[in-house]
NUKEDO-534514 format. One record per residue: residue in one letter; x, y, z of N, C-alpha, C, O in turn. Coordinates in nm, 2 decimals. Layout:
BEGIN
{r=A	nX=X	nY=Y	nZ=Z	caX=X	caY=Y	caZ=Z	cX=X	cY=Y	cZ=Z	oX=X	oY=Y	oZ=Z}
...
***
This chain:
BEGIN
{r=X	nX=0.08	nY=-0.12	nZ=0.00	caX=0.00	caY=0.00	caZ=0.00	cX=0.09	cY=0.12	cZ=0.00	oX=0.20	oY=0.13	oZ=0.05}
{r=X	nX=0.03	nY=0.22	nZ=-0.06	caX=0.12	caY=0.35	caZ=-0.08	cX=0.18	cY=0.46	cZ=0.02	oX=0.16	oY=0.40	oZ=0.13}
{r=X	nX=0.21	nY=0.51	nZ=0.03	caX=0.22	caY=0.63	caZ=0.14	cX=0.12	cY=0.72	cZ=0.13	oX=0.05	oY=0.70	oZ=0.03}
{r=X	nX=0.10	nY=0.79	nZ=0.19	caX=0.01	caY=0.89	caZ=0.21	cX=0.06	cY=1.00	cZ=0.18	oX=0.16	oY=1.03	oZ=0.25}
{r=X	nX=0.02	nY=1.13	nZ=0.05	caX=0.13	caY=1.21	caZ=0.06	cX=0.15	cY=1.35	cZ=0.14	oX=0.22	oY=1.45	oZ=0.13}
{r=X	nX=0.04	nY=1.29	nZ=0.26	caX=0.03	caY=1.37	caZ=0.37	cX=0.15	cY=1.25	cZ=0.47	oX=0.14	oY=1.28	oZ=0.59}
{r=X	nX=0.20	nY=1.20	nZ=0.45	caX=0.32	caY=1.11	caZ=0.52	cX=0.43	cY=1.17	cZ=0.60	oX=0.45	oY=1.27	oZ=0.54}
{r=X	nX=0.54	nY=1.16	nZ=0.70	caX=0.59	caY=1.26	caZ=0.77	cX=0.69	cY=1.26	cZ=0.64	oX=0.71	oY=1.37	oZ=0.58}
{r=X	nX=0.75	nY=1.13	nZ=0.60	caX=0.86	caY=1.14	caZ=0.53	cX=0.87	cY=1.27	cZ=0.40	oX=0.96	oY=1.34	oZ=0.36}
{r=X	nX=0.69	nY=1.26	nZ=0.34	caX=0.67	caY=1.41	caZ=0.21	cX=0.71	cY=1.54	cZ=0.33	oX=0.74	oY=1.65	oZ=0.27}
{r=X	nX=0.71	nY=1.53	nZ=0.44	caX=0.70	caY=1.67	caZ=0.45	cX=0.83	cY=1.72	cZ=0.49	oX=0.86	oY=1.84	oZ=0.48}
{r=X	nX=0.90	nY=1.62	nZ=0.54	caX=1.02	caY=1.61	caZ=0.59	cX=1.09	cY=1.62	cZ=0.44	oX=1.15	oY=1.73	oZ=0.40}
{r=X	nX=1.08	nY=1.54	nZ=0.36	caX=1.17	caY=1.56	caZ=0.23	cX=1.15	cY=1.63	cZ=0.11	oX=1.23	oY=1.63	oZ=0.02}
{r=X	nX=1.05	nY=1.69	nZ=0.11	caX=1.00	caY=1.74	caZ=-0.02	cX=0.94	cY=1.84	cZ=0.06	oX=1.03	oY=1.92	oZ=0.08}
{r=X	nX=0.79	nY=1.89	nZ=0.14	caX=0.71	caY=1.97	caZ=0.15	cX=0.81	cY=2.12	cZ=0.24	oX=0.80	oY=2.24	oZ=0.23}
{r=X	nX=0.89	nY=2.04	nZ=0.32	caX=0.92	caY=2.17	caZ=0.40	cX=1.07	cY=2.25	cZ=0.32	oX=1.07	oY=2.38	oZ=0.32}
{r=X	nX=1.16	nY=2.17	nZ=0.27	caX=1.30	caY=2.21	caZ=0.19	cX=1.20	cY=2.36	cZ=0.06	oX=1.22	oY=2.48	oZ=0.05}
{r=X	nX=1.10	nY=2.27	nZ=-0.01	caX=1.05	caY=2.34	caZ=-0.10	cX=1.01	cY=2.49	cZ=-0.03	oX=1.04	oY=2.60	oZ=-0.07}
{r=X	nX=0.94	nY=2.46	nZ=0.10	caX=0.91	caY=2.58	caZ=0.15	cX=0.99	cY=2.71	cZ=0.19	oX=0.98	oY=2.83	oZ=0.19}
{r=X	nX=1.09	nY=2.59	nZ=0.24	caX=1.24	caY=2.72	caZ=0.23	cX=1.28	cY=2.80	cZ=0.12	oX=1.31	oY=2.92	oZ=0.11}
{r=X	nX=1.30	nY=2.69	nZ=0.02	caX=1.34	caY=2.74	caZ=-0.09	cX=1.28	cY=2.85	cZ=-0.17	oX=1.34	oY=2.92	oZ=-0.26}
{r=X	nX=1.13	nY=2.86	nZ=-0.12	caX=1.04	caY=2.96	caZ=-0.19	cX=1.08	cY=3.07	cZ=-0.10	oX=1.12	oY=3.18	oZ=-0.16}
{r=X	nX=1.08	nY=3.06	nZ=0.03	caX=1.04	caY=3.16	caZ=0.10	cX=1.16	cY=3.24	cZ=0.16	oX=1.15	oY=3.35	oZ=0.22}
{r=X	nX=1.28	nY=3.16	nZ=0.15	caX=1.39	caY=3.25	caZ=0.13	cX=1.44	cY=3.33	cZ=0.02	oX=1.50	oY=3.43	oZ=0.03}
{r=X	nX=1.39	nY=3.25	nZ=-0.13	caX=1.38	caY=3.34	caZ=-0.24	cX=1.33	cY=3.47	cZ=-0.20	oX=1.38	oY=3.58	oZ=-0.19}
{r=X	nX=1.17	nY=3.42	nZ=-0.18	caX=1.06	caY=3.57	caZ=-0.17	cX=1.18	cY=3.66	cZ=-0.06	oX=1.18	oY=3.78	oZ=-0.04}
{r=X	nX=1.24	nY=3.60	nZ=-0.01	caX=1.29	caY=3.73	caZ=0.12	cX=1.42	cY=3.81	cZ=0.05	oX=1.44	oY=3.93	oZ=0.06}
{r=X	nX=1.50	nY=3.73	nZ=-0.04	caX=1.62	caY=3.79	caZ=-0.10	cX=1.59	cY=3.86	cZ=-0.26	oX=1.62	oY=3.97	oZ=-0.29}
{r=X	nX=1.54	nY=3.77	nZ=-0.33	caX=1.53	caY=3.86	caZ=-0.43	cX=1.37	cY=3.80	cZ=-0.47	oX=1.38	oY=3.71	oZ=-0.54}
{r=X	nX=1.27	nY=3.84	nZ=-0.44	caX=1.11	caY=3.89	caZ=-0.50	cX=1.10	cY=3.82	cZ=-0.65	oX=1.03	oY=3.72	oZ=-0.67}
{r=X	nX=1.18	nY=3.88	nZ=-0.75	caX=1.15	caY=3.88	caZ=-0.86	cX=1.18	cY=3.75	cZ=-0.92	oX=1.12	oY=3.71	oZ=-1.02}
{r=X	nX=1.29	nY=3.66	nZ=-0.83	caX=1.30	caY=3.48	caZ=-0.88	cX=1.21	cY=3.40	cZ=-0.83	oX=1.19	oY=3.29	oZ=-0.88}
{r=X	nX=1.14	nY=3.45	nZ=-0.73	caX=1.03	caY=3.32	caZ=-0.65	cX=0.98	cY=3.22	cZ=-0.73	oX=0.98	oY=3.10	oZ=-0.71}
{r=X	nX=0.90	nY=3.31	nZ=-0.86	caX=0.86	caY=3.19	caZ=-0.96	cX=0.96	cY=3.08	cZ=-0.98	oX=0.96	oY=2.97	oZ=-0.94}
{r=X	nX=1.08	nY=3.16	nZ=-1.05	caX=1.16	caY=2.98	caZ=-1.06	cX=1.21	cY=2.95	cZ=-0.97	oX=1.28	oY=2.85	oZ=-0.99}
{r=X	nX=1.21	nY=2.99	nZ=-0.84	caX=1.27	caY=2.92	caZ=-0.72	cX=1.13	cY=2.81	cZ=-0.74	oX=1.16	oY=2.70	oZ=-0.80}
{r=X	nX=0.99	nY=2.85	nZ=-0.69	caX=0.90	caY=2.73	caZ=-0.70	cX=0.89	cY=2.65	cZ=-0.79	oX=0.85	oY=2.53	oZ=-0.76}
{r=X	nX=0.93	nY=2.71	nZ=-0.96	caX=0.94	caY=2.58	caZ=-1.06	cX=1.06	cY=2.50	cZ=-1.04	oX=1.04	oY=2.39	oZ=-1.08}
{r=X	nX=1.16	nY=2.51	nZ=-1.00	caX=1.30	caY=2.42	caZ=-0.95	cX=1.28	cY=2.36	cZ=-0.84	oX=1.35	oY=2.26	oZ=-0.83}
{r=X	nX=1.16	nY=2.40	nZ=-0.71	caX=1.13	caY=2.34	caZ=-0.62	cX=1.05	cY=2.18	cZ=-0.69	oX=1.10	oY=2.07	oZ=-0.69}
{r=X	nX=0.96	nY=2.21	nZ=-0.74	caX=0.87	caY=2.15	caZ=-0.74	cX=0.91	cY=2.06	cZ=-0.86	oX=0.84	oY=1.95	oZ=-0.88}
{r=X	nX=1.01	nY=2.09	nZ=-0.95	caX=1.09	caY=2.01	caZ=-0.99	cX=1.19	cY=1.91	cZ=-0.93	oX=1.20	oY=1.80	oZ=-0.99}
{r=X	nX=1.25	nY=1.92	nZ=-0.84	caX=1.34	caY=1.84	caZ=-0.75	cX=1.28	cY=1.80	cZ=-0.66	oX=1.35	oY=1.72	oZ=-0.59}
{r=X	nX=1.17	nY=1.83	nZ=-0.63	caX=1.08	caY=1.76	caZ=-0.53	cX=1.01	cY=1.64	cZ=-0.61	oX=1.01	oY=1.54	oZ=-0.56}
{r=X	nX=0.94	nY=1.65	nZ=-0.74	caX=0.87	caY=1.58	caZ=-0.83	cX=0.96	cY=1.47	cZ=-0.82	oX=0.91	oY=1.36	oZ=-0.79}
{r=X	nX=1.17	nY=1.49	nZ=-0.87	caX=1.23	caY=1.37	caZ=-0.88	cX=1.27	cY=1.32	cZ=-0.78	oX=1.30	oY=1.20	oZ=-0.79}
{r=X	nX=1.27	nY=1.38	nZ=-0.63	caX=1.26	caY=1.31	caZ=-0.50	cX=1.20	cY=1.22	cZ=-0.50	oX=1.25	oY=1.11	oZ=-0.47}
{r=X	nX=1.05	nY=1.25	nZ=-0.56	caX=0.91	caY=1.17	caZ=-0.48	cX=0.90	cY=1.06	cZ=-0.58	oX=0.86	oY=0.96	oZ=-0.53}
{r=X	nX=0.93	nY=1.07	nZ=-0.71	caX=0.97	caY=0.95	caZ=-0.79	cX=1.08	cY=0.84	cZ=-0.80	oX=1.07	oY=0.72	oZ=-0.85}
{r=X	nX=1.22	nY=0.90	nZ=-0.72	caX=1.28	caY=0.86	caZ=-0.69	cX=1.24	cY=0.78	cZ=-0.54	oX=1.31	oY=0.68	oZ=-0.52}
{r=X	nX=1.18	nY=0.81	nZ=-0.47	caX=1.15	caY=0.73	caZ=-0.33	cX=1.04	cY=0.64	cZ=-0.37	oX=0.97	oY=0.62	oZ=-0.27}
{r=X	nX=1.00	nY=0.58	nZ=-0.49	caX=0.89	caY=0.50	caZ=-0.47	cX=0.97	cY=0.35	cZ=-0.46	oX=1.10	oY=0.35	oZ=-0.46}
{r=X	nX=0.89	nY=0.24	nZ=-0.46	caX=0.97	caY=0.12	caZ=-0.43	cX=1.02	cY=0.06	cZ=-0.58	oX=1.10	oY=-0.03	oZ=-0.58}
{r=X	nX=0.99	nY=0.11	nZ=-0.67	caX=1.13	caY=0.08	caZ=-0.78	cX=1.13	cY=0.19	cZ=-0.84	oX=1.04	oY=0.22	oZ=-0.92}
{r=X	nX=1.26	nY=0.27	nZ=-0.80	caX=1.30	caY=0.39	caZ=-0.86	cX=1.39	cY=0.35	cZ=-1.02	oX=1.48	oY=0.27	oZ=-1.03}
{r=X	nX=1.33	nY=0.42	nZ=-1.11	caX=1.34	caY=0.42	caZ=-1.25	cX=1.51	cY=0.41	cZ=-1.26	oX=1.57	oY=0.31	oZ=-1.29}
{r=X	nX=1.58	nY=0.56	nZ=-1.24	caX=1.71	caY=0.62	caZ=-1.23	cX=1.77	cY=0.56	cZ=-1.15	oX=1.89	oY=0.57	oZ=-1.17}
{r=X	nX=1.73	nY=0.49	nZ=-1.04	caX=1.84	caY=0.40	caZ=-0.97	cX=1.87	cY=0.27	cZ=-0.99	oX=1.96	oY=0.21	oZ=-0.93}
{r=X	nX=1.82	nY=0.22	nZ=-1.06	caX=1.84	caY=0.08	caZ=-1.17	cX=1.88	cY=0.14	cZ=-1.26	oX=1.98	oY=0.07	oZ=-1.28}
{r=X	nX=1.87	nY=0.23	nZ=-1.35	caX=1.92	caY=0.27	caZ=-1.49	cX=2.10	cY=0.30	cZ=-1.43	oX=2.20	oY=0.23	oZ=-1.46}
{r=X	nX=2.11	nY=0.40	nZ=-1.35	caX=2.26	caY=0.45	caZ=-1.31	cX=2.32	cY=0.31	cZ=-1.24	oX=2.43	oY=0.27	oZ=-1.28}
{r=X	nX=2.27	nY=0.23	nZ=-1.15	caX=2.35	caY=0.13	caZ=-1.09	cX=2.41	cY=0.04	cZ=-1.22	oX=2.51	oY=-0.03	oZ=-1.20}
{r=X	nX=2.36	nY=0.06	nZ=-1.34	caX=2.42	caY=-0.07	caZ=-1.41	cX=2.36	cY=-0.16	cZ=-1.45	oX=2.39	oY=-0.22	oZ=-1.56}
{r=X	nX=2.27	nY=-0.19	nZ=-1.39	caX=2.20	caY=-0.37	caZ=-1.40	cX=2.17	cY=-0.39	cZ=-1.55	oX=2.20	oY=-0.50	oZ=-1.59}
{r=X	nX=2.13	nY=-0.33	nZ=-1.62	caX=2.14	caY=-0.33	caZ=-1.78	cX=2.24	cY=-0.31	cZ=-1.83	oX=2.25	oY=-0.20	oZ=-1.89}
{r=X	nX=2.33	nY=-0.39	nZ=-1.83	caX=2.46	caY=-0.39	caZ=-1.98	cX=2.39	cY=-0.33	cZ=-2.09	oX=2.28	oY=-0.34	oZ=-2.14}
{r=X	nX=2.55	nY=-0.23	nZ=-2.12	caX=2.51	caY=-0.26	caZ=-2.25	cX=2.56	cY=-0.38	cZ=-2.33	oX=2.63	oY=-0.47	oZ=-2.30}
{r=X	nX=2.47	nY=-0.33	nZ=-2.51	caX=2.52	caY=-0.47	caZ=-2.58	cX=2.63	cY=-0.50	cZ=-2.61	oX=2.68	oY=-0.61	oZ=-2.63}
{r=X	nX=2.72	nY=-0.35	nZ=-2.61	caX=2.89	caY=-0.37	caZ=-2.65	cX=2.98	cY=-0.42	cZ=-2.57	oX=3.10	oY=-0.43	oZ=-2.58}
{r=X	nX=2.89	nY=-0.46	nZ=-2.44	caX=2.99	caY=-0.51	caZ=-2.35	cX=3.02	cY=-0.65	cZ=-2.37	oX=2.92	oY=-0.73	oZ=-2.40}
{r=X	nX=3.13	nY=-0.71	nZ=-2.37	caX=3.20	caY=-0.81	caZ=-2.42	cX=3.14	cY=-0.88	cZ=-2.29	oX=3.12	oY=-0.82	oZ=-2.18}
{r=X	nX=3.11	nY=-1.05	nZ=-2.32	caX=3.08	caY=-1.13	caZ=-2.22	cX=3.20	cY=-1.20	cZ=-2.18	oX=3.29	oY=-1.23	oZ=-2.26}
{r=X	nX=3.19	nY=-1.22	nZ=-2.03	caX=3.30	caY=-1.25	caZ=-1.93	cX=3.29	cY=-1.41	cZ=-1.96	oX=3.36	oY=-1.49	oZ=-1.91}
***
């Protein structure tokens, strides 16, 4: 069964970092907030995809697919 994405772990990893990241933007410079929130909610999207139970990019980067040019041992 899934997580809840009211779960401590979303808010701890994703909901609160994003919050900073907005809201220390809004405090230093105003005029980036927008893409502070689109970069948030971007690296938060690949957080929360990356933490499911088979993460796409962590099987692709580990290796487990050879490629074809690799010579057999």
């Amino acid at each position: 069964m899934a997580d809840s994405l009211l779960a401590r772990k979303y808010f701890d990893g994703i909901y609160i970092p994003l919050g900073l990241l907005v809201f220390g933007t809004a405090i230093v410079k105003r005029e980036w907030t927008a893409y502070a929130l689109l970069l948030g909610i971007t690296l938060g999207s690949i957080k929360y995809y990356n933490s499911r139970t088979f993460p796409f990019a962590t099987r692709l980067f580990r290796g487990t697919n050879p490629s074809p040019l690799t010579p057999a041992r």
